[in-house]
N, C-alpha and C positions, 0 to 999 in steps of 0.2 A: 146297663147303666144309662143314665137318661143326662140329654147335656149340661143341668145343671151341677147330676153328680158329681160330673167329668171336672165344669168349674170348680168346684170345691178340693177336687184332687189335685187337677194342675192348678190352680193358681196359689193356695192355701198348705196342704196337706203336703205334698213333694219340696215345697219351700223348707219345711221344716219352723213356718213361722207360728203357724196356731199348731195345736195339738188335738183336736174334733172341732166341726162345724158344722150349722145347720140354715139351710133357707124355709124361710116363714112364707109362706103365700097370705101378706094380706086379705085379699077380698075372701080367700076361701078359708080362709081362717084356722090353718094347719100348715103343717113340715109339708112341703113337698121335696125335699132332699136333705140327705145330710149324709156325713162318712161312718165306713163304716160301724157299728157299735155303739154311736151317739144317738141313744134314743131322747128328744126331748117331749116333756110329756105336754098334752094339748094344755092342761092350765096354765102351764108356763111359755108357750107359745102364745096364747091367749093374752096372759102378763104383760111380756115385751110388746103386743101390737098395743094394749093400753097404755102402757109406761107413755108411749112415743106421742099419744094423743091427748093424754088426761093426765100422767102422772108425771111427767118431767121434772117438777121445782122439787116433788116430793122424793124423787131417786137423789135428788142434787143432796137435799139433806141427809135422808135416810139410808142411803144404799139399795140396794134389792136381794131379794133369796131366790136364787133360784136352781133350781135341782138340789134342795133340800140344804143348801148352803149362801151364806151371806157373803153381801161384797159392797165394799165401800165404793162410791164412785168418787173416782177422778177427774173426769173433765165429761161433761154434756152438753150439748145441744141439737137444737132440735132435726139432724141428722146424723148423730153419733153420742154414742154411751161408752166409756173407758171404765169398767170397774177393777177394783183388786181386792184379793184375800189372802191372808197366808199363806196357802198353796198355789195359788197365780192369780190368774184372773180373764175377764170376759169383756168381752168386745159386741157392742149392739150396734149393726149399722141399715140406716133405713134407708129405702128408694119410695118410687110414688106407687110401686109393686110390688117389693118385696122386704122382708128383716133378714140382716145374715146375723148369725150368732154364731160365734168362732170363739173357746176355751185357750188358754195360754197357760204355760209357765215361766217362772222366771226366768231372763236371756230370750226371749223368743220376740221377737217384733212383729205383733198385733197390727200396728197400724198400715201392713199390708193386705186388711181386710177390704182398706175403702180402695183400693186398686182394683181387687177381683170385686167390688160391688161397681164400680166405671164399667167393667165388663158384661154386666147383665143389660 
């Protein structure tokens, strides 16, 4: 397990606050890490580094799909995305290096994603 994993397990996954998550490498433009079993596929990695650069006003309106499911957003800007769905919802948080993308359900407190992304 490589020390990003480790962040995602301590700081995220053991919390019990998100339910999977994944870090995006930017510049290489794929997952370098995520927990177990959360495979995100490269067009939606792809997606979120776009969202962050070109597509912001239009997630604000539209929502985004991602991993074949829809999600309203709730609060954006240009270092964090709050989406919801039904089933819970998804968290997008950007550095000048990395996207984490951390899944939730209802009850669960997300917004201890931008603590573990202080951490990178």
């Amino acid at each position: 397990m490589n020390q990003l994993q480790a962040l995602l397990n301590d700081s995220l996954i053991r919390t019990k606050h998100v339910e999977n998550a994944a870090i995006i490498d930017i510049r290489e433009r794929k997952v370098c890490a995520s927990t177990f079993g959360f495979n995100v596929p490269p067009e939606n990695a792809l997606n979120l580094i776009y969202t962050f650069y070109k597509n912001l006003v239009q997630v604000r309106r539209g929502g985004l799909y991602f991993k074949e499911k829809h999600y309203k957003c709730v609060r954006a800007d240009e270092h964090s995305i709050y989406l919801q769905n039904p089933d819970g919802g998804l968290i997008v948080v950007k550095t000048k290096t990395f996207i984490l993308v951390a899944t939730y359900r209802v009850g669960m407190y997300p917004s201890v994603c931008v603590e573990a992304v202080e951490k990178l």
